[in-house]
ZADO-932853 format. One line per 3 residues: their letters; for each residue z, x, y negated of C-alpha. Coordinates in steps of 0.001 Angstrom, whole numbers, plus 500000, padded with zeros to 6 digits. Layout:
ZADO-932853
A> Z X Y  ...;
end
This chain:
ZADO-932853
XXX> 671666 119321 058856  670245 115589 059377  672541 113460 057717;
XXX> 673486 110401 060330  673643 106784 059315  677137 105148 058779;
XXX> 676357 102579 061827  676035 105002 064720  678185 104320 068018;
XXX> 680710 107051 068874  678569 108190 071607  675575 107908 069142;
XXX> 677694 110501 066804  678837 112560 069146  675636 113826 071161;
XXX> 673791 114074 067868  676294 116231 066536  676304 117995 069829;
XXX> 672816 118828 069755  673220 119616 066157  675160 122323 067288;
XXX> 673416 123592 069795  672277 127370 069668  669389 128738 072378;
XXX> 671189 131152 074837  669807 133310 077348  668137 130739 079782;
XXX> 664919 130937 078754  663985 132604 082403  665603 129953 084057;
XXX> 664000 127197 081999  660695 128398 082833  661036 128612 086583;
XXX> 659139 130234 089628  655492 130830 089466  654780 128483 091523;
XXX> 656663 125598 089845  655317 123181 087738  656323 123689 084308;
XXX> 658896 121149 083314  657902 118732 080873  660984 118409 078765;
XXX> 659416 117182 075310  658192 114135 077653  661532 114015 079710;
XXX> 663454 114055 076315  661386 111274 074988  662144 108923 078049;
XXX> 665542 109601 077892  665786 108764 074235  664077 105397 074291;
XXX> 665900 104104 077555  669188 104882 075438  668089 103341 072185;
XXX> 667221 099912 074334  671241 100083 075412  672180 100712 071665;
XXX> 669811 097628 070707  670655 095197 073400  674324 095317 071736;
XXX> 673282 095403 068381  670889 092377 069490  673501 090615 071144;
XXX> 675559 091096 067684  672816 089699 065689  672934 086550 067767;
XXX> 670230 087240 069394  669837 089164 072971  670695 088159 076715;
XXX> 671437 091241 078867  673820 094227 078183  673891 095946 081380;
XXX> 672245 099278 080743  671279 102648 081915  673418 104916 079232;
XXX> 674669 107942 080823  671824 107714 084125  668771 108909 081833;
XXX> 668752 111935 084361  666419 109432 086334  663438 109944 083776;
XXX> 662776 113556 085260  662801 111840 088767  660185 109773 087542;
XXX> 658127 112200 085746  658575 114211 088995  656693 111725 090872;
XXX> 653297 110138 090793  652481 107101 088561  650964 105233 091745;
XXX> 654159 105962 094055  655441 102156 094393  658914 102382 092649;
XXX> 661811 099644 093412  664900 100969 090794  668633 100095 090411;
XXX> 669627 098210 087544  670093 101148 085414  667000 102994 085865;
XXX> 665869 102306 082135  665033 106099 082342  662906 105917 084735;
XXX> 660921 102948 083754  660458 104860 080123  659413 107993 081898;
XXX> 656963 106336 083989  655489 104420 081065  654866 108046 079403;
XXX> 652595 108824 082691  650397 106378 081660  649247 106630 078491;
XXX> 649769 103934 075893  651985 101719 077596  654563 100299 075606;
XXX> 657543 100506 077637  660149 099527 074546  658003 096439 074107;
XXX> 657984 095605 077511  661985 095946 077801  662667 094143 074381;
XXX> 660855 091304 075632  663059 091005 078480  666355 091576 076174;
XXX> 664987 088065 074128  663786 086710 077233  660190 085872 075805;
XXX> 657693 084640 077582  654849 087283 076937  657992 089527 078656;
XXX> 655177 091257 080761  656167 090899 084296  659197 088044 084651;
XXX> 657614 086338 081578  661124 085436 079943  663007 084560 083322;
XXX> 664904 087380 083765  665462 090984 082334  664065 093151 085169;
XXX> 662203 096650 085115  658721 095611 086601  654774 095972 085732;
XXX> 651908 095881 087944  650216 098602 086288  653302 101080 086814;
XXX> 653948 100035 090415  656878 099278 089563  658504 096180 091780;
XXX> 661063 094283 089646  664689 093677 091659  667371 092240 090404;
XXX> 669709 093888 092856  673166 094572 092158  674241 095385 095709;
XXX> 671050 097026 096886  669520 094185 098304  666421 095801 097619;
XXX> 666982 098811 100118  665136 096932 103091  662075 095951 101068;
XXX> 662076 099518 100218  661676 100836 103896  658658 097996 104611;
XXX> 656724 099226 101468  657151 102728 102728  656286 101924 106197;
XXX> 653239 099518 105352  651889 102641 103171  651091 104816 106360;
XXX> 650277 101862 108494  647851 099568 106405  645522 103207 106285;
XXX> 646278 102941 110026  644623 099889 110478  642413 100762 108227;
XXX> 643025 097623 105687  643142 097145 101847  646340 098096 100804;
XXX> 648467 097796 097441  649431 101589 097253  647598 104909 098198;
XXX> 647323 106427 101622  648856 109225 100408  652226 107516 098282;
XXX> 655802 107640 098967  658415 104508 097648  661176 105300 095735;
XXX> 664352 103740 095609  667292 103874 093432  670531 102539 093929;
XXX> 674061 103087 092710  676646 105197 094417  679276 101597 094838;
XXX> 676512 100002 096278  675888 102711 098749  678959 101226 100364;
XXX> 677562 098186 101362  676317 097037 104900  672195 096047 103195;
XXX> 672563 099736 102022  673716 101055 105170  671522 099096 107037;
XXX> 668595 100749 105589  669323 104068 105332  670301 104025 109013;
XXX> 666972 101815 109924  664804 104492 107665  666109 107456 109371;
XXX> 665985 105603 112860  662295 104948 112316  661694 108632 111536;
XXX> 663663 110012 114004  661053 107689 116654  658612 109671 115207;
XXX> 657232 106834 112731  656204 108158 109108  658386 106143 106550;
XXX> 657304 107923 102989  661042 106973 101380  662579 108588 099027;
XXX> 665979 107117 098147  667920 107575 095015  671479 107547 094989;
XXX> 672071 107343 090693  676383 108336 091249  678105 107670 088217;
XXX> 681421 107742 090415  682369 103806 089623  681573 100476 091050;
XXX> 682175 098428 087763  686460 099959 087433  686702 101015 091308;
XXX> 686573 104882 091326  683751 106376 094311  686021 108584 095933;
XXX> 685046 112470 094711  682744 113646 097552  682153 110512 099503;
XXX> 677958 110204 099138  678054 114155 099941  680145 112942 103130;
XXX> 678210 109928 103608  674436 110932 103212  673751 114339 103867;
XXX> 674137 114613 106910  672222 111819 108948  669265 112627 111443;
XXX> 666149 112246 110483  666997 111927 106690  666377 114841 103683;
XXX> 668651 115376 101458  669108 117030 098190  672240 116947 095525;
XXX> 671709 117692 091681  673758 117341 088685  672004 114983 086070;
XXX> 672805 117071 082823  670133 119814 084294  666714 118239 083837;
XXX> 665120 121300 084885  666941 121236 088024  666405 117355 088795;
XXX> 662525 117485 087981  662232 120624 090579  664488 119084 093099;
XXX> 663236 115733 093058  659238 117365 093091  660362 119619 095947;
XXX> 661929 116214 098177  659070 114219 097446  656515 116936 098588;
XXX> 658269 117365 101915  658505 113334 102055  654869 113156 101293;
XXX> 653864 115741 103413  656178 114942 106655  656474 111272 106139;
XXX> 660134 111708 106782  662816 110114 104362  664843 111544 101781;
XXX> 667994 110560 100242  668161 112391 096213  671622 112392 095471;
XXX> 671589 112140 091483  674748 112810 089977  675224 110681 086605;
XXX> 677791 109356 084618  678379 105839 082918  678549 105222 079144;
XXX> 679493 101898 077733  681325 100008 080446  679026 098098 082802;
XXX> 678236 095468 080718  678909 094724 077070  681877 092184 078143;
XXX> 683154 094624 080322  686127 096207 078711  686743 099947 080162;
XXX> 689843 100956 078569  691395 098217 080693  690615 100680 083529;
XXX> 689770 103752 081611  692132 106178 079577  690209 106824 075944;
XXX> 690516 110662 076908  688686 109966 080100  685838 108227 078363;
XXX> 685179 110621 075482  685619 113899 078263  682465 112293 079975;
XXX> 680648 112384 076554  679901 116489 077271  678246 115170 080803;
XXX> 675663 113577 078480  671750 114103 080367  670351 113692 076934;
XXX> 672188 116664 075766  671525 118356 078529  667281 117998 078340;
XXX> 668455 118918 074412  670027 122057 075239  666492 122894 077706;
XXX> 664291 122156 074959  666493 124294 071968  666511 127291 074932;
XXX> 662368 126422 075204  662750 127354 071146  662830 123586 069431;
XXX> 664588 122577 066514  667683 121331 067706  667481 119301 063985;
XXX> 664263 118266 065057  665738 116540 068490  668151 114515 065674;
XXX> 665120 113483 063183  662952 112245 066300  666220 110437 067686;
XXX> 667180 108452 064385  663408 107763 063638  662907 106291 066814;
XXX> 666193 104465 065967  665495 103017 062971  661314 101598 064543;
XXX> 662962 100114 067859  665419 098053 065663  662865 096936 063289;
XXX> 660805 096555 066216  663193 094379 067958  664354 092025 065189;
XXX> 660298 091476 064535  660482 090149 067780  662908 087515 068082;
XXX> 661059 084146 066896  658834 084993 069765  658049 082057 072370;
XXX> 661024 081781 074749  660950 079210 077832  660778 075339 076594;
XXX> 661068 073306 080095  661716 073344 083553  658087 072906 084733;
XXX> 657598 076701 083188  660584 078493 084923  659694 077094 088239;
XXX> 655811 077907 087584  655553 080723 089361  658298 079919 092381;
XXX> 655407 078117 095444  651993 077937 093827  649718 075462 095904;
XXX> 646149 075643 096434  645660 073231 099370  641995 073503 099599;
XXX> 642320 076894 100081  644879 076928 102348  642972 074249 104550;
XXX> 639769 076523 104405  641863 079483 105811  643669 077424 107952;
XXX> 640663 076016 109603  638742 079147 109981  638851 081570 113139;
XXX> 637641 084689 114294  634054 084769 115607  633038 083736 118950;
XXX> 633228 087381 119987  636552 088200 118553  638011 085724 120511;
XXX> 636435 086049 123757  638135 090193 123040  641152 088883 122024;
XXX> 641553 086537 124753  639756 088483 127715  637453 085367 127956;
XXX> 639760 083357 128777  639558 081109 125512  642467 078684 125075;
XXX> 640599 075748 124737  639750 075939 128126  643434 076438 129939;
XXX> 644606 072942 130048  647704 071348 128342  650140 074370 127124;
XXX> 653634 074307 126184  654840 074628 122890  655730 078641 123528;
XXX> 652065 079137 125243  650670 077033 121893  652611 079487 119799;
XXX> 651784 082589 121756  648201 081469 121597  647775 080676 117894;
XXX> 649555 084120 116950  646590 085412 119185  644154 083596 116945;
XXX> 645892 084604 113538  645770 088413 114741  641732 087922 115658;
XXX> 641141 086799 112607  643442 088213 109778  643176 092248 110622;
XXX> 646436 092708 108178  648561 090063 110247  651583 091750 111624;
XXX> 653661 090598 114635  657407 092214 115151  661245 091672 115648;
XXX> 663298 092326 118193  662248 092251 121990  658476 091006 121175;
XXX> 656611 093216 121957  656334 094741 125688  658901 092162 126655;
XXX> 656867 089534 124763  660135 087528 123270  663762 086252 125607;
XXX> 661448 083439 126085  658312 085328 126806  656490 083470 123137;
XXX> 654864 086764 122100  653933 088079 125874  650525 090045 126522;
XXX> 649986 090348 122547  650969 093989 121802  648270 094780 125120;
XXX> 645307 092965 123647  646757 094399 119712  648113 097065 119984;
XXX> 651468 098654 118606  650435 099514 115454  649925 095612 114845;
XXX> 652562 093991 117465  655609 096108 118194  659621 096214 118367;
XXX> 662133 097063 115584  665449 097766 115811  668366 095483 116512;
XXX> 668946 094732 112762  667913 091476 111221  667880 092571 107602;
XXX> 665781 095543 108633  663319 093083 109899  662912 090984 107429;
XXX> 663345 093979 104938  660128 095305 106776  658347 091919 106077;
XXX> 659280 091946 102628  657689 095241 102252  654441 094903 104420;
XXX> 654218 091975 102451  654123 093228 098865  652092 096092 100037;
XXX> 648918 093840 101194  649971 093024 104636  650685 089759 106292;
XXX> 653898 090093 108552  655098 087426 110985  658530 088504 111894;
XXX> 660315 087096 114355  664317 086478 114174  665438 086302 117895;
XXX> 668085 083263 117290  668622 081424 114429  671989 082624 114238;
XXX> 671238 086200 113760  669452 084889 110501  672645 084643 108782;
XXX> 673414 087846 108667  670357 088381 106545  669883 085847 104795;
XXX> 669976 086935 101426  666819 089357 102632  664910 085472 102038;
XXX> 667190 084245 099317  667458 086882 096604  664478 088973 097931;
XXX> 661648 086710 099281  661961 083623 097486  662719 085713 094222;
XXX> 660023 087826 094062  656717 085601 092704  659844 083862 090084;
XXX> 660624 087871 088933  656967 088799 088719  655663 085611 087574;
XXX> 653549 085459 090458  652384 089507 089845  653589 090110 092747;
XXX> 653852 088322 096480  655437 088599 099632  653324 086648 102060;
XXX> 655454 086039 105471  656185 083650 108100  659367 084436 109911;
XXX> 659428 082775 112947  663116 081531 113880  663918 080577 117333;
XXX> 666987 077896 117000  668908 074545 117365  670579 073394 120214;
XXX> 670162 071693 124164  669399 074795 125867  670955 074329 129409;
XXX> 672514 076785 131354  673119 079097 128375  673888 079201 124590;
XXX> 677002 078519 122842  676758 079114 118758  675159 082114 118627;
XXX> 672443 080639 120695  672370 077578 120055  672886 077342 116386;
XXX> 672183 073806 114688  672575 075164 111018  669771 075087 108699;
XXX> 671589 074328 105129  671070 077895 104334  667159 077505 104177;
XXX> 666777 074230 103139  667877 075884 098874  666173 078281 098706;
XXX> 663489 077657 095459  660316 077804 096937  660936 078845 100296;
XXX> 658405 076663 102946  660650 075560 106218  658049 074041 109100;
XXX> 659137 072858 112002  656972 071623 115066  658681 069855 117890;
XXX> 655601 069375 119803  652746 071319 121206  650007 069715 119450;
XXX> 651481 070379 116051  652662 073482 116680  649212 075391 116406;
XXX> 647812 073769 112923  651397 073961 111345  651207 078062 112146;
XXX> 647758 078736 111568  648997 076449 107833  651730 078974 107124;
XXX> 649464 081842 107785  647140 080390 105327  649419 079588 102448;
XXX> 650830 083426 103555  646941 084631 102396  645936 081995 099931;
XXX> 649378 081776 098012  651882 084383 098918  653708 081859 100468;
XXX> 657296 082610 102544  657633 080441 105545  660661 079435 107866;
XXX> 659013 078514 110922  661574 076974 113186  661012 076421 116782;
XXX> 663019 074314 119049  663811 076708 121957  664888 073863 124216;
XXX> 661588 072627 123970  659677 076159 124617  658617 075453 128008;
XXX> 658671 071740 128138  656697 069967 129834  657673 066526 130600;
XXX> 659203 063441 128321  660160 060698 130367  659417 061224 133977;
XXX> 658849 064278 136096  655219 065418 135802  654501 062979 133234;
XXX> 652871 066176 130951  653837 064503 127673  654979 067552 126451;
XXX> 652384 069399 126735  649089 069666 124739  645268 070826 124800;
XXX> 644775 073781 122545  641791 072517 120312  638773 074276 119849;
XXX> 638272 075875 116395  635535 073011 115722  638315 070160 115823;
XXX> 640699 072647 113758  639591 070670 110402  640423 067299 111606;
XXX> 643645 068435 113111  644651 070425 109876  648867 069529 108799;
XXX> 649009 070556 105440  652276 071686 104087  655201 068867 103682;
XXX> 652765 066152 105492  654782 064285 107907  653282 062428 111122;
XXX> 653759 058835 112850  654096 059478 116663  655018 055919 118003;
XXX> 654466 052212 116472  656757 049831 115593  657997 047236 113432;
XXX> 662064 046503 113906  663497 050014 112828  662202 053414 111682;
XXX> 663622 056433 113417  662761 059026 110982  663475 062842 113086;
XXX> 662002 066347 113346  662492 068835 116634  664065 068201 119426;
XXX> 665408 065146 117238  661981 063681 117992  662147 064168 122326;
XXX> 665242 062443 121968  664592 059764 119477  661191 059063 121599;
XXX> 662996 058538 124907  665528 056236 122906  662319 054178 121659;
XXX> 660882 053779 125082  664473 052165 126358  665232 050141 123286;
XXX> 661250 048956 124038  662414 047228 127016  665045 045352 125360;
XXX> 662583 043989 123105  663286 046330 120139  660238 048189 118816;
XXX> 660740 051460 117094  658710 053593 114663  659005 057135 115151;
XXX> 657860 059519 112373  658331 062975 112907  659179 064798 109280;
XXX> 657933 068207 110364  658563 070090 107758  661875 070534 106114;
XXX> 660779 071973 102917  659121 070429 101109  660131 067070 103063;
XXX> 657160 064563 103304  659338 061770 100750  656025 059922 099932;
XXX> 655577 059183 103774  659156 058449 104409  659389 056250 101381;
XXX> 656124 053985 102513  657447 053667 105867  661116 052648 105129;
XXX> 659760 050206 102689  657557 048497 105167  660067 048319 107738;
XXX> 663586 047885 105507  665728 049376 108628  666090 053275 108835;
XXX> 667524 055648 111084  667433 059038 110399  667969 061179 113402;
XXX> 669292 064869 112473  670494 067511 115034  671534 069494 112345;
XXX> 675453 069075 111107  676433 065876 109494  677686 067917 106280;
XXX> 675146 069543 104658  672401 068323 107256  668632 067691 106574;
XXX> 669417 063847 106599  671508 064503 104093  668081 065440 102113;
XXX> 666270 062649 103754  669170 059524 102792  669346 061423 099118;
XXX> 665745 061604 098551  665278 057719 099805  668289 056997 097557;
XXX> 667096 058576 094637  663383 056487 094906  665228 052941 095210;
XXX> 663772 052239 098504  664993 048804 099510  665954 049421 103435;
XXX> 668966 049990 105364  669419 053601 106278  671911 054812 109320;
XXX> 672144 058009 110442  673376 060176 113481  673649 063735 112722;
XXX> 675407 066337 115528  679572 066435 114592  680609 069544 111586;
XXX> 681006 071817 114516  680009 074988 116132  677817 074193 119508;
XXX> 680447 075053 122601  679542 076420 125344  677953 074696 128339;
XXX> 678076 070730 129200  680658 070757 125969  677817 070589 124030;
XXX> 676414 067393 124909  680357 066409 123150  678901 067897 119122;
XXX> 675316 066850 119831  673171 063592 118975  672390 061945 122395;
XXX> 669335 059292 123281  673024 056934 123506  673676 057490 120131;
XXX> 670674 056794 119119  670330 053823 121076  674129 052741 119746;
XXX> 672730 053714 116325  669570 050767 116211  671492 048312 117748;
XXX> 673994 048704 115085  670715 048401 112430  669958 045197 114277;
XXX> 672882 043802 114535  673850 044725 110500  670440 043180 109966;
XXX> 670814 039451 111965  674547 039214 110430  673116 039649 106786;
X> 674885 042192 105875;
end
């Protein structure tokens, strides 16, 4: 008998002394399996298994040595290496937070890869850490296909269904994509986080899709230890919850049979490959060590109920397999205290590795720029034959002045000419063209494969972006109202924005969601459509937030985002006044001022807005009205009657949110000392707010006012004009500059 070390954790001593005891019994039928089964490869399983809990045993021991960042690990869930080894190597993976199993198995499909290396360096958060690069301890590498998340709450469930969709549908279109034709994407999650509404959203939007008869190659994996951190799962609720939906496989197996969870997992991901139908694999686990290293079970957890789970062990369970298969069951021990003994000494030869020394190297990766680039894309159309297709011959150029919704609907037209990988879909866009009729005619000349509807669920949309994205594709959702966007936000905050900062730029999302918001509609609204609320965008690291208020920016800010989407992987907000859709006129009836020629792709150079470049619309000398959206209609009519009082105002329209054009701003308020910034968003938390701040913070020597609509929801009806900014106001507002400026003040 292998004599065991002194040091060993109690679960450490007790499944080696299990196995120690282990004897073959008569199994040895059922180990081998049908005929026509794949031979389970337990040796490898075993292996996997072993190394993902040695990494758990060494981030404490790390983290007792002083060194070490992240304790949360996969102990008791190594059940999830046979799922991997089950699957392909090129099958894009997104995995749960404790699929250290699975990452370890699908290392051992590819020869050579050093999987303990590659998780050490995210324990010491170094920066040769191969995929975050020190940032973060996430399972991830490009040449595993595995897509690091950070999901605790299964965030990640969304991108999940737009990689599986964009598999079947980039061979469709018959574009380069990231996985092949023939893949499925595999998900894991945990059985608490099944609970919640990004989880159920999914599921329901994956089976909803297949049930229309759309292929969505998914294969989710519920990992059910039976606790969310020290809440209990009740016993039977993921039976109750998932096996029984339309449209979706499903398939329950009990983690300490590896033999059982490599042939059922093979079996669902054959059907899921061959129908193109989901799958849910209900994995049944258990937990070991708490769910973190702080977290202190026996708070929660009797000491009986702890050490009972220790005969659930999945290690022990591929042990027993492998002693029936006629191995040493002293053997299994030697392997598992060598490998011991090398990842320790491995992992304390690691830790005077570089870590991260400054700022300017965690926020590398967050919005690369390549502005030449992006100007070359963003200046380049489709070929003179293209275009006469995709327009019928009836070029743009040549229609006259268009609205800002016909500018929009128009340039979407171009991107889709040109970029064959450009995707166009929300809610309502496609045979409907939009509520405001901004995407109308596109899925005729495009097609549905390219331009279609999804379902009523906004973190299924952008879910679906994030996907497509990742998986070579260039989506342009839409979000109907920019209301709706809150309930999936986090889909662009700890998804989008997250991804390139996870990866360290390995992998992209490229997108431009389209957002349809603020307020002045007449004749309809109220909050939910006519929201004025753009805080939530305006923080997210690296996020790109665009918006045009007038026809003839409208076009070269798009076709920009599209660009920086191909050149960059860049995620853009693009937010479009809907008051000022179908706009025509500015001060008089008929007076066309809101309107604009579309330009012919020969004047698209000199009419290229690169990102976070402002504009000056209007002349003047006595105050600066700095605005964006309908801000600028307003603040424009305001200039033209303070005019003829003798006042002249500059008007400079900030068009992009994110990053805000401060060099611009800051030249102009210095050269005319008297600013007013006009913001339709809320006075708390506002984008003047940004503007004041950012003017502040640069000691520009003016006088800054501004009029921001009142911290309140948008009523309904003629109540509105009550909350928001009004040409009076504004008017109110620069007399009150001139006034503050003539007294001395």
């Amino acid at each position: 008998m292998p004599e065991l070390p002194d040091d060993l954790h109690d679960l450490e001593r007790h499944l080696l002394e299990a196995v120690i005891a282990l004897e073959p019994t008569d199994e040895r039928d059922r180990v081998s399996g049908p005929d026509d089964e794949v031979p389970v490869p337990l040796d490898q399983i075993f292996g996997a298994q072993v190394d993902s809990r040695l990494l758990d045993h060494t981030a404490r021991w790390l983290r007792g040595q002083g060194f070490g960042y992240y304790t949360i690990g996969s102990a008791g869930h190594e059940s999830n290496a046979a799922v991997a080894i089950a699957l392909r190597p090129t099958d894009p993976a997104l995995l749960h937070y404790r699929s250290g199993g699975f990452y370890c198995g699908r290392a051992r499909q590819r020869p050579g890869h050093d999987a303990i290396g590659d998780v050490l360096a995210g324990m010491l958060a170094l920066t040769d850490e191969p995929i975050a690069g020190g940032r973060h301890k996430v399972f991830g590498h490009r040449d595993l296909a595995v897509i690091p998340q950070t999901s605790t709450i299964a965030s990640h469930l969304p991108r999940a269904l737009g990689v599986a969709f964009a598999i079947r549908r980039a061979a469709r279109l018959g574009v380069d994509a990231a996985w092949p034709g023939d893949a499925i994407a595999v998900c894991s999650f945990g059985d608490a986080s099944a609970n919640h509404s990004t989880a159920q959203g999914a599921i329901n939007a994956a089976a909803y899709t297949a049930y229309s008869g759309l292929p969505v190659p998914l294969l989710f994996v519920c990992e059910d230890n039976g606790l969310g951190i020290s809440v209990p799962t009740p016993s039977g609720w993921i039976d109750a919850t998932l096996s029984n939906r339309p449209g979706l496989g499903y398939a329950r197996v009990d983690g300490t049979d590896p033999n059982a969870v490599f042939h059922t997992t093979a079996r669902l991901a054959a059907d899921v490959r061959a129908t193109g139908r989901p799958a849910v694999l209900h994995l049944r686990t258990v937990r070991y060590l708490g769910h973190a290293g702080t977290d202190v079970e026996t708070a929660y957890r009797s000491g009986g109920a702890i050490r009972s789970d220790y005969a659930r062990d999945p290690i022990l369970g591929t042990a027993r397999a492998l002693v029936d298969a006629g191995i040493d069951p002293s053997s299994l021990v030697d392997r598992y205290l060598e490998r011991r003994a090398e990842i320790r000494e491995r992992a304390m030869s690691m830790t005077g590795r570089p870590r991260i020394a400054s700022a300017d190297e965690v926020i590398e990766p967050l919005s690369p720029r390549r502005p030449d680039l992006v100007r070359s894309l963003a200046t380049t159309a489709a070929d003179a034959e293209q275009r006469n297709q995709a327009f019928g011959g009836k070029l743009p150029e040549s229609a006259g002045p268009l609205t800002l919704a016909e500018t929009i609907n128009r340039t979407l037209a171009d991107a889709l000419a040109r970029t064959p990988q450009l995707l166009v879909f929300g809610e309502d866009v496609a045979a409907k063209g939009g509520v405001y009729g901004v995407t109308r005619g596109l899925q005729k000349r495009f097609g549905a494969a390219r331009v279609f509807d999804s379902l009523l669920d906004e973190q299924s949309i952008l879910g679906l972006a994030l996907g497509a994205g990742v998986s070579g594709m260039v989506p342009i959702p839409e979000i109907q109202y920019l209301a709706y966007l809150h309930n999936a936000e986090d889909q662009l905050r700890g998804e989008a924005a997250s991804l390139s900062f996870f990866s360290n730029g390995q992998y992209r999302n490229p997108m431009v969601v389209r957002i349809a918001g603020y307020g002045y509609q007449k004749g309809f609204g109220g909050h939910f459509h006519n929201d004025n609320s753009v805080a939530v965008l305006r923080d997210i690291p690296g996020l790109v937030v665009a918006s045009p208020a007038h026809p003839s920016d409208a076009a070269p800010m798009l076709r920009t985002c599209v660009a920086a989407a191909l050149a960059d992987g860049t995620v853009s907000a693009f937010l479009e006044p809907i008051a000022l859709y179908h706009t025509r006129d500015l001060h008089d009836d008929g007076d066309d001022v809101w309107t604009a020629p579309y330009p012919h792709p020969d004047e698209w150079v000199d009419g290229h807005v690169p990102i976070g470049e402002g504009r000056l619309v209007r002349e003047g000398d006595d105050v600066l009205i700095a605005t964006w959206g309908n801000g600028l209609h307003l603040a424009l009519r305001a200039a033209k009657q303070l005019a003829a009082e003798g006042v002249s105002c500059r008007v400079f329209d900030l068009r992009w949110l994110a990053p805000l054009p401060v060099d611009q701003l800051v030249h102009h308020a210095a050269d005319v000392g008297r600013l007013l910034v006009v913001d339709e968003t809320r006075h708390a938390g506002g984008v003047g707010e940004g503007v004041v701040t950012a003017l502040v913070e640069r000691g520009v020597d003016a006088t800054i006012r501004r009029v921001a609509a009142v911290d309140s929801f948008v009523p309904l009806g003629d109540a509105a004009n009550l909350v928001l900014v009004s040409v009076d106001q504004i008017v109110d507002a620069v007399h009150g500059l001139q006034d503050h400026h003539r007294s001395g003040r």
